[in-house]
C-alpha positions, 0 to 999 in steps of 0.5 A: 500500500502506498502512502496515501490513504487507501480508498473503501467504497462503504455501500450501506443503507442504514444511516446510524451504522453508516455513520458509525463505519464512517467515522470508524474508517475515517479515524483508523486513516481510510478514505470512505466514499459512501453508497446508500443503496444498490442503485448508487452502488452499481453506478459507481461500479459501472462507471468507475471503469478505469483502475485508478477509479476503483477503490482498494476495499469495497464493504458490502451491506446484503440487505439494500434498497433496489439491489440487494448485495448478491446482485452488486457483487456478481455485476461488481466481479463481472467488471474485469477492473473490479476483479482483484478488490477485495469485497467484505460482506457487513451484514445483519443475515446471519443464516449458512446459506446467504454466507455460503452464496456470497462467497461463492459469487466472489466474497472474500469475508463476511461479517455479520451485525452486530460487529465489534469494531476492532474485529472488523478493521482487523479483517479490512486490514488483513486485505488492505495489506495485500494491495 
C-alpha cells in the first residue's frame, strides 16, 4: 500500500451504522466514499471503469434498497477492473446459506451485525495489506 490513504467504497443503507463505519474508517486513516443503496452502488461500479477509479476495499451491506448485495457483487466481479478488490460482506443475515452464496459469487469475508469494531478493521486490514 502506498502512502496515501487507501480508498473503501462503504455501500450501506442504514444511516446510524453508516455513520458509525464512517467515522470508524475515517479515524483508523481510510478514505470512505459512501453508497446508500444498490442503485448508487452499481453506478459507481459501472462507471468507475478505469483502475485508478476503483477503490482498494469495497464493504458490502446484503440487505439494500433496489439491489440487494448478491446482485452488486456478481455485476461488481463481472467488471474485469473490479476483479482483484477485495469485497467484505457487513451484514445483519446471519443464516449458512446467504454466507455460503456470497462467497461463492466472489466474497472474500463476511461479517455479520452486530460487529465489534476492532474485529472488523482487523479483517479490512488483513486485505488492505495485500494491495
Amino acid at each position: 500500500m502506498s502512502s496515501t490513504a487507501a480508498t473503501i467504497l462503504l455501500v450501506e443503507d442504514e444511516e446510524d451504522i453508516a455513520f458509525l463505519l464512517r467515522f470508524l474508517l475515517e479515524r483508523n486513516g481510510y478514505q470512505v466514499e459512501h453508497a446508500e443503496e444498490g442503485r448508487q452502488a452499481l453506478e459507481r461500479i459501472t462507471h468507475g471503469a478505469s483502475s485508478s477509479q476503483v477503490p482498494d476495499l469495497v464493504l458490502l451491506d446484503m440487505m439494500l434498497p433496489y439491489h440487494d448485495g448478491l446482485e452488486i457483487l456478481a455485476r461488481l466481479r463481472s467488471q474485469p477492473v473490479w476483479e482483484d478488490v477485495p469485497v467484505v460482506m457487513l451484514t445483519a443475515k446471519a443464516r449458512e446459506a446467504d454466507i455460503v452464496r456470497a462467497l461463492e459469487l466472489g466474497a472474500d469475508d463476511y461479517v455479520t451485525k452486530p460487529f465489534q469494531p476492532d474485529e472488523l478493521l482487523a479483517r479490512l486490514r488483513r486485505f488492505l495489506r495485500k494491495r
